[in-house]
VOPAGU-2260 file (C-alpha; in pm, 1 decimal, decimal comma):
REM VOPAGU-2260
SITE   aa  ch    i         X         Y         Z
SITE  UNK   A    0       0,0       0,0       0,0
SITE  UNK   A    1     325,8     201,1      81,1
SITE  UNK   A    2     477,5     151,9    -193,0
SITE  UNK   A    3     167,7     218,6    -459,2
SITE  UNK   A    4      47,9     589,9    -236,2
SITE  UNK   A    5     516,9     640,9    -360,9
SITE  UNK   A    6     419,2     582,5    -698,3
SITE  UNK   A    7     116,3     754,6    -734,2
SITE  UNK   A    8     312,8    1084,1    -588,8
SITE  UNK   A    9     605,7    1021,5    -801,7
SITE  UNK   A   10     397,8    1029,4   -1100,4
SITE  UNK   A   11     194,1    1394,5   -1010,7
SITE  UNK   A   12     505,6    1527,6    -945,2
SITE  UNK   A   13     686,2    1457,2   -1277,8
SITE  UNK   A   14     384,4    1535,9   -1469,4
SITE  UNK   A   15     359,9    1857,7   -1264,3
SITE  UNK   A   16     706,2    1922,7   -1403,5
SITE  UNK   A   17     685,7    1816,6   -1741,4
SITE  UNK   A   18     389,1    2086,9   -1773,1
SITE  UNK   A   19     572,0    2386,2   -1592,6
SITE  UNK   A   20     862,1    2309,2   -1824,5
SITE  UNK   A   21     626,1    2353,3   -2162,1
SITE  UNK   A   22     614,9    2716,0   -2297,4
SITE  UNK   A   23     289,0    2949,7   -2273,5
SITE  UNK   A   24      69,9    2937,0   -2539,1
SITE  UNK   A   25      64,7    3229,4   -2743,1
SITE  UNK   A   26     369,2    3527,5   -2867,7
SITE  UNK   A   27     567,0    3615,1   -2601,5
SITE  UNK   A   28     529,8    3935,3   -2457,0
SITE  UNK   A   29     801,0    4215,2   -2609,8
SITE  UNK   A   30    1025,2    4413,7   -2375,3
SITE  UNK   A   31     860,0    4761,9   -2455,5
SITE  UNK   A   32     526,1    4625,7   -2443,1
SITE  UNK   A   33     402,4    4779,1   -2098,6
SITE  UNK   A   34      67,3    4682,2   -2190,5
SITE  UNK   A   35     116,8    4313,7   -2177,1
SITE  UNK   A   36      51,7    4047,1   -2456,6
SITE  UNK   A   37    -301,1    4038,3   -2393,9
SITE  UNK   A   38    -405,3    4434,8   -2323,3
SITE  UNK   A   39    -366,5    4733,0   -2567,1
SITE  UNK   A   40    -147,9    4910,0   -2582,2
SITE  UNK   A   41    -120,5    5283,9   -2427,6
SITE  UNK   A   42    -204,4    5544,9   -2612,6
SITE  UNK   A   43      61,2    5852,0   -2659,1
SITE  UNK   A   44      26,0    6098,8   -2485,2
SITE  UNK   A   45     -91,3    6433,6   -2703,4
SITE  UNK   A   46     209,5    6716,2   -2774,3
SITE  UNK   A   47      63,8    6993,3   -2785,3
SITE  UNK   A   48     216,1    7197,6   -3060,2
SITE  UNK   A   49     339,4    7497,6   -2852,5
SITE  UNK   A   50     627,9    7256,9   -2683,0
SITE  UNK   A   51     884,0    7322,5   -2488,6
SITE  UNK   A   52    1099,3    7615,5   -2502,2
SITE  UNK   A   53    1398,1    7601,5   -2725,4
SITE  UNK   A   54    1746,8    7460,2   -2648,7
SITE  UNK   A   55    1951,0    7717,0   -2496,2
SITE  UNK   A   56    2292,1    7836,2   -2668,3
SITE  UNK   A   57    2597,9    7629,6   -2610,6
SITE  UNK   A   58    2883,0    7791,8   -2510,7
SITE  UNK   A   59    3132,4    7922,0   -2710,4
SITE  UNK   A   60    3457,8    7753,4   -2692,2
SITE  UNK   A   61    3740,6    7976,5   -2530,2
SITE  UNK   A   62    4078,1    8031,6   -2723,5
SITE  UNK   A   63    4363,1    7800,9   -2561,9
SITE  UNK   A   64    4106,2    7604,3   -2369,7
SITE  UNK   A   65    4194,8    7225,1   -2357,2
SITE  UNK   A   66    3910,8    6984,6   -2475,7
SITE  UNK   A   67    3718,7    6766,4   -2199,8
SITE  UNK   A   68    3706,2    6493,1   -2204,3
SITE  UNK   A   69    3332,2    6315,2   -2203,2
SITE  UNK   A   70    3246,6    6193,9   -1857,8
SITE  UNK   A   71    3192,2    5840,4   -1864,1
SITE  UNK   A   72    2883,9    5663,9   -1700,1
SITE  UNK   A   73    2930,2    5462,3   -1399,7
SITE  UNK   A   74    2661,7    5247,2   -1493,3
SITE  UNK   A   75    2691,2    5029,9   -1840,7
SITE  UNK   A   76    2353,4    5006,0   -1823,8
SITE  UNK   A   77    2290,1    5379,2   -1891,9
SITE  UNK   A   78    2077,1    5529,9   -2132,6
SITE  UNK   A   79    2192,7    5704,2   -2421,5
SITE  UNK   A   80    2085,8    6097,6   -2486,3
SITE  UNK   A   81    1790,5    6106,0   -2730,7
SITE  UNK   A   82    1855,3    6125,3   -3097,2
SITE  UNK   A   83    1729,7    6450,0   -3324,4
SITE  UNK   A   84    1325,9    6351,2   -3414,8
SITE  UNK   A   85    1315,2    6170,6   -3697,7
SITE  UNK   A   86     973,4    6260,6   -3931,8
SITE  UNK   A   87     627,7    6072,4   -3807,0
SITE  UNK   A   88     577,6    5755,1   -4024,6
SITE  UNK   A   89     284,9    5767,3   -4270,0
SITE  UNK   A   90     109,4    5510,6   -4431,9
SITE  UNK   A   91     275,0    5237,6   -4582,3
SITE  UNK   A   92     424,3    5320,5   -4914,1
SITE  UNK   A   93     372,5    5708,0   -4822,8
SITE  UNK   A   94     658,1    5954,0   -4813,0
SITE  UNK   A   95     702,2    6038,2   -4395,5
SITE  UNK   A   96     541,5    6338,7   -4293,5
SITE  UNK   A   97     807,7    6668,5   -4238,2
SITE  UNK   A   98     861,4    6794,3   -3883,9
SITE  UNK   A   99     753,1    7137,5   -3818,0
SITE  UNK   A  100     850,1    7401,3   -3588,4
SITE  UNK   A  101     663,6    7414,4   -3252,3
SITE  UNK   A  102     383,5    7722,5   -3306,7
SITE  UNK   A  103     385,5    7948,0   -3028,6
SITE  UNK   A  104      95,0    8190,4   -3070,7
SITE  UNK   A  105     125,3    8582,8   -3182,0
SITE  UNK   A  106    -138,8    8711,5   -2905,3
SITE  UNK   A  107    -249,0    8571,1   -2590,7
SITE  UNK   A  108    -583,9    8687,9   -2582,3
SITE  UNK   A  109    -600,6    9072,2   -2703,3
SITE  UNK   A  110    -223,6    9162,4   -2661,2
SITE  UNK   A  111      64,5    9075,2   -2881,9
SITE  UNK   A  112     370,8    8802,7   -2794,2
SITE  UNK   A  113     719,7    8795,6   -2819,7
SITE  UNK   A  114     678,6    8509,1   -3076,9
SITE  UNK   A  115     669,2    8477,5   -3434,4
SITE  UNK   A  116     466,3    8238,6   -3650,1
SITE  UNK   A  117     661,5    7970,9   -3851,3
SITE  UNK   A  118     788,0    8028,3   -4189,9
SITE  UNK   A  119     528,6    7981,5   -4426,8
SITE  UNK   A  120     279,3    7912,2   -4135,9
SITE  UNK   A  121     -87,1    8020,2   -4219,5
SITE  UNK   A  122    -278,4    8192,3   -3915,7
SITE  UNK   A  123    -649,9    8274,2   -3907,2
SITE  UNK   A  124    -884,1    8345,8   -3592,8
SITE  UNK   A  125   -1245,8    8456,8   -3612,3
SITE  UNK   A  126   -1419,5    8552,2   -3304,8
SITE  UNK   A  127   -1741,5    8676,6   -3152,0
SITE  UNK   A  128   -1857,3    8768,2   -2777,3
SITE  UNK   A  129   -2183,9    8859,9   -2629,5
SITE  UNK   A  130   -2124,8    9208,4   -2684,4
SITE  UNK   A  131   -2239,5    9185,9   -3061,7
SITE  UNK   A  132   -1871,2    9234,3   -3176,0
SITE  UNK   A  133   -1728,9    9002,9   -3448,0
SITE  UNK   A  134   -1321,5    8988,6   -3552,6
SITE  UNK   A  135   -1115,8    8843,8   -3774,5
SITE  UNK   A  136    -743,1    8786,8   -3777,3
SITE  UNK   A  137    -529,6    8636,2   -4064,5
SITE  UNK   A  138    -167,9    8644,4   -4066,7
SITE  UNK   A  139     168,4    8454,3   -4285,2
SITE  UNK   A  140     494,6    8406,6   -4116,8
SITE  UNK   A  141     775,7    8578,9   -4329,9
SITE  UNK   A  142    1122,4    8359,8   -4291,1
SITE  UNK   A  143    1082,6    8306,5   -3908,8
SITE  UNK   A  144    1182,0    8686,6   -3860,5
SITE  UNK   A  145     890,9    8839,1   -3953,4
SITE  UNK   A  146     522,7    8830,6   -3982,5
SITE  UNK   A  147     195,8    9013,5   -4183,3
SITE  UNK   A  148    -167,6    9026,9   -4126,1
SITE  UNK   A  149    -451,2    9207,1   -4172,1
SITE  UNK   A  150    -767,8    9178,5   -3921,1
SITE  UNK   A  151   -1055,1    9336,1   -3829,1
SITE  UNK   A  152   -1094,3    9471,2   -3493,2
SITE  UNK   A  153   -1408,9    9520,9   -3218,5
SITE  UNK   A  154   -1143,4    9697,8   -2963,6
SITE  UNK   A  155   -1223,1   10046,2   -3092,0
SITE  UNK   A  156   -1530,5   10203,6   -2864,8
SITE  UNK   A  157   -1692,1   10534,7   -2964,3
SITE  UNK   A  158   -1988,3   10754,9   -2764,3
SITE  UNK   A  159   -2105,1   11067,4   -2838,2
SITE  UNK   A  160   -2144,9   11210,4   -2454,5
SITE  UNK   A  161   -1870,5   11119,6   -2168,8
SITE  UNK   A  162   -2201,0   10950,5   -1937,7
SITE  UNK   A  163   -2302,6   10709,4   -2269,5
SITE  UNK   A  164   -2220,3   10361,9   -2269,9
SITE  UNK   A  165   -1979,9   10257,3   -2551,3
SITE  UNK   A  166   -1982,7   10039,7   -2852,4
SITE  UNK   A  167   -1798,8    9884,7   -3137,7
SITE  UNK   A  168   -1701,1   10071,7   -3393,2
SITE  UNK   A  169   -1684,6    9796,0   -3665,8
SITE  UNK   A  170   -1582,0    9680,2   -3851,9
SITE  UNK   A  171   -1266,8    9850,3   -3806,1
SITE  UNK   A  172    -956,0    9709,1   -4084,7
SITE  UNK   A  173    -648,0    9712,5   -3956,3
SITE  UNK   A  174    -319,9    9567,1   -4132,2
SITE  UNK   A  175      -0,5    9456,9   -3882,3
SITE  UNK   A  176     401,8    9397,0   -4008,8
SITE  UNK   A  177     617,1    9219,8   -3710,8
SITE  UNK   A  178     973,9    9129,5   -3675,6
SITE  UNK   A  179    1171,0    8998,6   -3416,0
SITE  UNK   A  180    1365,5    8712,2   -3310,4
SITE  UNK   A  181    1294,8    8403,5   -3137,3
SITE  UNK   A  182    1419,6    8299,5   -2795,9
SITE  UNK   A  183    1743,2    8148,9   -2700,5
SITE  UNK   A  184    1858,4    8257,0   -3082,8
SITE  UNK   A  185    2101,6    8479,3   -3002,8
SITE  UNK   A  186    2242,7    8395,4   -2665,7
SITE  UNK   A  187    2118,2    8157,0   -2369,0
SITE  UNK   A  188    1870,1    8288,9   -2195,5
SITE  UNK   A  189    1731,6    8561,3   -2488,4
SITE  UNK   A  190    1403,2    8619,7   -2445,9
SITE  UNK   A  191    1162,1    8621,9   -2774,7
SITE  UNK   A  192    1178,6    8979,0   -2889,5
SITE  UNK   A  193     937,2    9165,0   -3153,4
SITE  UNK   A  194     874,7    9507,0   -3269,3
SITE  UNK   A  195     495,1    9518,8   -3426,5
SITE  UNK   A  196     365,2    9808,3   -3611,8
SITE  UNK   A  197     -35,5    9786,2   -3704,0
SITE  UNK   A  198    -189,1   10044,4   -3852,5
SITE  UNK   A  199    -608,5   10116,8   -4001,7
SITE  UNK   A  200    -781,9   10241,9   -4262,5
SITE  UNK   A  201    -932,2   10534,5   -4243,8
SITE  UNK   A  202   -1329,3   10443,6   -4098,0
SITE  UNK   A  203   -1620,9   10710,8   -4144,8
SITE  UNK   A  204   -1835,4   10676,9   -3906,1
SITE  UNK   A  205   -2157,5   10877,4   -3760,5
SITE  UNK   A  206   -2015,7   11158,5   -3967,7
SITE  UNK   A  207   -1673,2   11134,2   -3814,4
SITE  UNK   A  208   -1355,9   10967,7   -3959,3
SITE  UNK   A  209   -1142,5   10819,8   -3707,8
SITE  UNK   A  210    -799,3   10637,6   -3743,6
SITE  UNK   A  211    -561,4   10486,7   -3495,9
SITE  UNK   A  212    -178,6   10307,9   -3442,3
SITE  UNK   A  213      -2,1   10105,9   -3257,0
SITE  UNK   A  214     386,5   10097,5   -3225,2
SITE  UNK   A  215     492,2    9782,1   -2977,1
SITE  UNK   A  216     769,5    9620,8   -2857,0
SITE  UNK   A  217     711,2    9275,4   -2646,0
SITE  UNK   A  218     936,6    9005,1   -2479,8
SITE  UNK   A  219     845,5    8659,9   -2452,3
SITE  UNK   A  220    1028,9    8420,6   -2179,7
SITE  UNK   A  221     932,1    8086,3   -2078,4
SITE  UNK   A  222     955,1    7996,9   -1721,9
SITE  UNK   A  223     986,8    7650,3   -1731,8
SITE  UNK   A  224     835,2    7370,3   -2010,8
SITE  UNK   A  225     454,1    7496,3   -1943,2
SITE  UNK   A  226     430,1    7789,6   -1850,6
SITE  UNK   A  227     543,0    8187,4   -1979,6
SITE  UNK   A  228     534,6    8529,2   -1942,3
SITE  UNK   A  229     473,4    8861,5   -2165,1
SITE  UNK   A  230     593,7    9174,3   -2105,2
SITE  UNK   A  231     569,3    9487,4   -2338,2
SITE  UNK   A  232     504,8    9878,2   -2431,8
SITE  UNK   A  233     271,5   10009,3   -2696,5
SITE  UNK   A  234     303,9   10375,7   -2846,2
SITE  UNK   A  235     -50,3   10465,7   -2925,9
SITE  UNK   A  236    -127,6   10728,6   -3205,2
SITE  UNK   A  237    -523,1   10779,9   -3317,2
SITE  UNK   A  238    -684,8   11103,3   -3432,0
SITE  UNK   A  239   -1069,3   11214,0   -3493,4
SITE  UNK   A  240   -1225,8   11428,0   -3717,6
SITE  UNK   A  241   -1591,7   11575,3   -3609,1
SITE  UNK   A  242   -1820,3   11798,3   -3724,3
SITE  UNK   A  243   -1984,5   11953,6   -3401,9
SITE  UNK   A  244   -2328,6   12095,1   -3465,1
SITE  UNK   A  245   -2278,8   12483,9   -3614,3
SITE  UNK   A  246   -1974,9   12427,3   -3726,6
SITE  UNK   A  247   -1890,9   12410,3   -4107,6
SITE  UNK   A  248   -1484,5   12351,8   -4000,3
SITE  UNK   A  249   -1446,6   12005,1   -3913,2
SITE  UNK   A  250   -1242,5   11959,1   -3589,7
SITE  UNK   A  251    -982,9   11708,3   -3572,2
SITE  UNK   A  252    -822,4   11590,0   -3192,1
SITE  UNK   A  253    -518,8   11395,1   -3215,8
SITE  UNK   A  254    -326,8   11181,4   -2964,7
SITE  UNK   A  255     -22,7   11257,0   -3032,9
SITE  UNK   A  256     214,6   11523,4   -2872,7
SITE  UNK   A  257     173,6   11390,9   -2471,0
SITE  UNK   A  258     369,1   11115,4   -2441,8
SITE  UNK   A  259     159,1   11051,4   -2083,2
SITE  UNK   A  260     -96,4   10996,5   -2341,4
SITE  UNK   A  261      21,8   10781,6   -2584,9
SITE  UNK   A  262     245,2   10531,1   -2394,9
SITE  UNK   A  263     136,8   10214,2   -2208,2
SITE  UNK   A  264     244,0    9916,6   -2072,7
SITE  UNK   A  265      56,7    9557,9   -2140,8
SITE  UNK   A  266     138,4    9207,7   -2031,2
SITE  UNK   A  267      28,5    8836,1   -2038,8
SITE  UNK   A  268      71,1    8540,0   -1841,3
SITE  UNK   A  269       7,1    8166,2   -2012,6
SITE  UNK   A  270      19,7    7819,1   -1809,8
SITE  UNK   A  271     -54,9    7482,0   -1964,0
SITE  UNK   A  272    -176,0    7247,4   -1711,4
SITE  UNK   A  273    -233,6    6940,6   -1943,7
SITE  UNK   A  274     -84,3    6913,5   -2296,0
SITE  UNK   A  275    -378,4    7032,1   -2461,9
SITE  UNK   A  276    -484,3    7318,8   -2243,7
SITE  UNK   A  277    -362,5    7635,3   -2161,0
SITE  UNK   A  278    -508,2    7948,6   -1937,4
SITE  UNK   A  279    -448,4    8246,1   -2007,8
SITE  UNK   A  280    -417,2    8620,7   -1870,0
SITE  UNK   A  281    -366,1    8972,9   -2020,8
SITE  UNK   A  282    -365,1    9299,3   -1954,7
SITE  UNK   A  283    -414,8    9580,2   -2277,0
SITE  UNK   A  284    -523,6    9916,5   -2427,0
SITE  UNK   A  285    -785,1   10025,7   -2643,6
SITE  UNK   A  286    -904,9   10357,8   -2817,2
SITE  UNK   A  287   -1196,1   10521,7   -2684,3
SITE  UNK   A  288   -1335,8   10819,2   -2939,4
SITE  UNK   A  289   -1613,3   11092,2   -2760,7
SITE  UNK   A  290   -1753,1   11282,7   -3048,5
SITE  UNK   A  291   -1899,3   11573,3   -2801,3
SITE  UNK   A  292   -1682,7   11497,5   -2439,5
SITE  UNK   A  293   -1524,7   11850,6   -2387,6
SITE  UNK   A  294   -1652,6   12139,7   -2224,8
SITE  UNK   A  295   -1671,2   12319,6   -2609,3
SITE  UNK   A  296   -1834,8   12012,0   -2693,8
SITE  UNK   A  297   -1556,7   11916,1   -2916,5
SITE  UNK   A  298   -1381,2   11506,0   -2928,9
SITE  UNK   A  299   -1134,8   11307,3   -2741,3
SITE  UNK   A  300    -955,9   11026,7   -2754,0
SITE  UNK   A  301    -870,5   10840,3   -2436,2
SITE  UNK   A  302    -701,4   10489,3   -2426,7
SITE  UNK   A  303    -896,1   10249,8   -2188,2
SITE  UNK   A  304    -755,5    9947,7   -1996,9
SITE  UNK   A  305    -891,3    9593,8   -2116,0
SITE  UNK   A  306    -863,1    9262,9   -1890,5
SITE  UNK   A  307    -939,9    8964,7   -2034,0
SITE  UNK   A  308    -883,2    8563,8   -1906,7
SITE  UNK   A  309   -1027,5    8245,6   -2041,2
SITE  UNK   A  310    -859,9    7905,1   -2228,4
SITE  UNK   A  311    -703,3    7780,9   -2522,4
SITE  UNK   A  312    -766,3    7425,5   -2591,5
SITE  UNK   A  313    -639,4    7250,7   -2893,4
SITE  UNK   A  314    -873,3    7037,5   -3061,1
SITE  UNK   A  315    -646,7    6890,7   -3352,9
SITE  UNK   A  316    -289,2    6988,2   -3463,5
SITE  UNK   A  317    -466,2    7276,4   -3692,3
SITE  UNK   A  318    -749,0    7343,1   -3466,2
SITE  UNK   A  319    -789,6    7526,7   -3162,0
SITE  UNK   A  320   -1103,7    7728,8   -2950,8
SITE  UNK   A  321   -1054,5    8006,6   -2719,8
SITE  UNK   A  322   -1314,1    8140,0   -2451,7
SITE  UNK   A  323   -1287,6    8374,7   -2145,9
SITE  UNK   A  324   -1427,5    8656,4   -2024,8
SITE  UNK   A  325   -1294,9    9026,3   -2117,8
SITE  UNK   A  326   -1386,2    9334,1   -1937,5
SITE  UNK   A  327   -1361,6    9625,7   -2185,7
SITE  UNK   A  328   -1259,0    9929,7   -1936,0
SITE  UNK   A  329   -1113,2    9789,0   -1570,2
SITE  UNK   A  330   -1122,2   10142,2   -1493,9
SITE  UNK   A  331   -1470,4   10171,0   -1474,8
SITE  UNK   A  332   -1508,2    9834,6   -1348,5
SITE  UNK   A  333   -1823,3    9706,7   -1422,6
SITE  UNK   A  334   -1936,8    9283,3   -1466,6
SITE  UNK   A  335   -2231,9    9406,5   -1648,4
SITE  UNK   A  336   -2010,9    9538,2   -1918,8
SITE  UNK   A  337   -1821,8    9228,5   -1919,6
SITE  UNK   A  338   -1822,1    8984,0   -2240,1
SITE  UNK   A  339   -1780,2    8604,7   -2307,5
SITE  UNK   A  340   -1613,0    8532,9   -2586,9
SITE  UNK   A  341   -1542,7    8260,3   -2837,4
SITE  UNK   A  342   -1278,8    8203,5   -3075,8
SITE  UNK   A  343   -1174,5    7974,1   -3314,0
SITE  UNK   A  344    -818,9    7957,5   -3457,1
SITE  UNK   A  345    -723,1    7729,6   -3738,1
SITE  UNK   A  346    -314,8    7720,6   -3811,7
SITE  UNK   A  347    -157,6    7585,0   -4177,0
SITE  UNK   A  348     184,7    7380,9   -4279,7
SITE  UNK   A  349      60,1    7364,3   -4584,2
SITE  UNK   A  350     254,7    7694,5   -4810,3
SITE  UNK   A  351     566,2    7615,8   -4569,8
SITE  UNK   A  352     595,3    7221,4   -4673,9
SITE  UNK   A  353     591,5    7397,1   -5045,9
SITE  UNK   A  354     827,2    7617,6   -4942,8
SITE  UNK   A  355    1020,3    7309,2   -4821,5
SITE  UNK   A  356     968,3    7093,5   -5126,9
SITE  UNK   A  357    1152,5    7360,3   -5356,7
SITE  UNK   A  358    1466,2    7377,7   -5166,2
């Protein structure tokens, strides 16, 4: 009886064995599969096309300075610094697809950046808020130095006495030329720089012509991966030409010859929380025009400070929707004069992968 209860145990045992020894059924899993054989695999993770700021300048090397030597890892094991990006794979038998720039935007909300678009980079945002006001932006990127647009504006506010509410004057054409340069190009730690100029057309309205410009100068400087900060100056110029009841000479007020008038400082603030998001702060300037505000019942022109805060969030890599809130003069401060507004910017590769394919 001994010996048969030995023989039976011999036998599950080397059958156990036999069966651990047998490989699993199935592929085996691969090394960089963290999913497993059986699960899916992760997504990626989104990149949002504003990216991380830009390598900063290596140094230059000083005359009679020996070479170093590279330090060599302690650990064999060590990984290797990441290679250039290749271009993203298409479909097979496609040509890969080319790697663009990261776009960093020209405005936050209402004020300009330090950045330029892309070479070649097509730009246009339409918005509207629930003040009645509509705008339009459209912009090229000129050699990644440079930049050109033409928009249409609801910023401009006229009223005929100082106690009237104000409203858009619109639509109200401008056209814009930028140039500047983009951080960390010419030494470590450069901030983006530009110099804008935007200028309108002259607009007739409620028997007045009115025109304004803007001379700015902005810098742009990333404080860390996800997150940056705009600082800047604008030199205002605008005049107005009424007609003031009785008078057969039209009278023209001009901003220009105060500089306490003219000149003002604006600023933004951006932080992306999650790769597709971003909030956003800034603080401008816009013209106000009174047709009958002085004490001889003539015009003025006073510039009024704008606050305005809301999201970005990209939808795809050539779509993306802005919202917020923007309070037209913070000096009056007022919510029931405050506006939501959407906007909807759509971004194009498309002339700057020609551009490319002529080289």
């Amino acid at each position: 009886m001994k010996q048969a209860s030995s023989v039976i145990l011999a036998t599950v045992l080397g059958t156990a064995a036999i069966a651990r020894a047998q490989p699993a059924s199935g592929p085996a899993p691969k090394p960089d599969d963290a999913a497993g054989p059986d699960q899916t695999p992760h997504e990626p993770v989104p990149v949002s096309p504003y990216g991380p700021p830009p390598p900063p300048v290596a140094p230059t090397k000083q005359p009679g300075a020996a070479p170093r030597a590279p330090a060599k890892s302690a650990d064999p094991n060590a990984a290797k610094p990441a290679a250039a990006p290749a271009p993203r794979a298409s479909a097979a038998g496609e040509a890969p697809e080319p790697v663009h720039k990261p776009l960093r935007f020209p405005e936050v909300l209402t004020t300009p950046t330090g950045w330029l678009l892309p070479a070649g980079v097509l730009y246009s945002r339409n918005a509207v808020d629930t003040g009645g006001g509509l705008s339009s932006d459209n912009r090229v990127g000129l050699g990644d130095v440079a930049e050109f647009g033409v928009a249409t504006t609801d910023q401009i506010r006229e009223r005929d006495l100082e106690s009237d509410k104000p409203a858009q004057i619109q639509p109200y054409v401008t056209a814009s030329f930028r140039l500047g340069v983009e951080e960390n190009r010419l030494f470590s730690g450069q901030p983006g720089v530009t110099l804008g100029f935007r200028k309108s057309f002259e607009r007739v309205h409620h028997d007045a012509k009115s025109r304004i410009a803007e001379l700015t100068l902005v810098a742009s400087k990333h404080l860390g991966p996800d997150a940056a900060i705009h600082i800047g100056a604008a030199l205002w110029g605008a005049s107005l030409q009424n007609n003031p009841t009785g008078m057969t000479t039209p009278m023209e007020v001009t901003l220009h010859g105060k500089l306490g008038d003219q000149l003002r400082a604006f600023g933004g603030f951006e932080a992306r929380p999650l790769p597709r998001s971003q909030i956003l702060i800034d603080l401008g300037w816009a013209p106000d025009f009174c047709y009958h505000c002085d004490a001889a019942g003539n015009g003025t022109i006073k510039l009024r400070p704008e606050l305005s805060w809301g999201v970005r969030y990209q939808v795809a890599r050539f779509m993306h929707i802005e919202s917020g809130v923007r309070v037209p003069d913070i000096g009056n401060f007022n919510l029931l004069d405050a506006q939501i507004f959407g906007q909807i910017t759509f971004t194009s590769f498309a002339l700057s992968d020609a551009v490319e394919t002529l080289k």
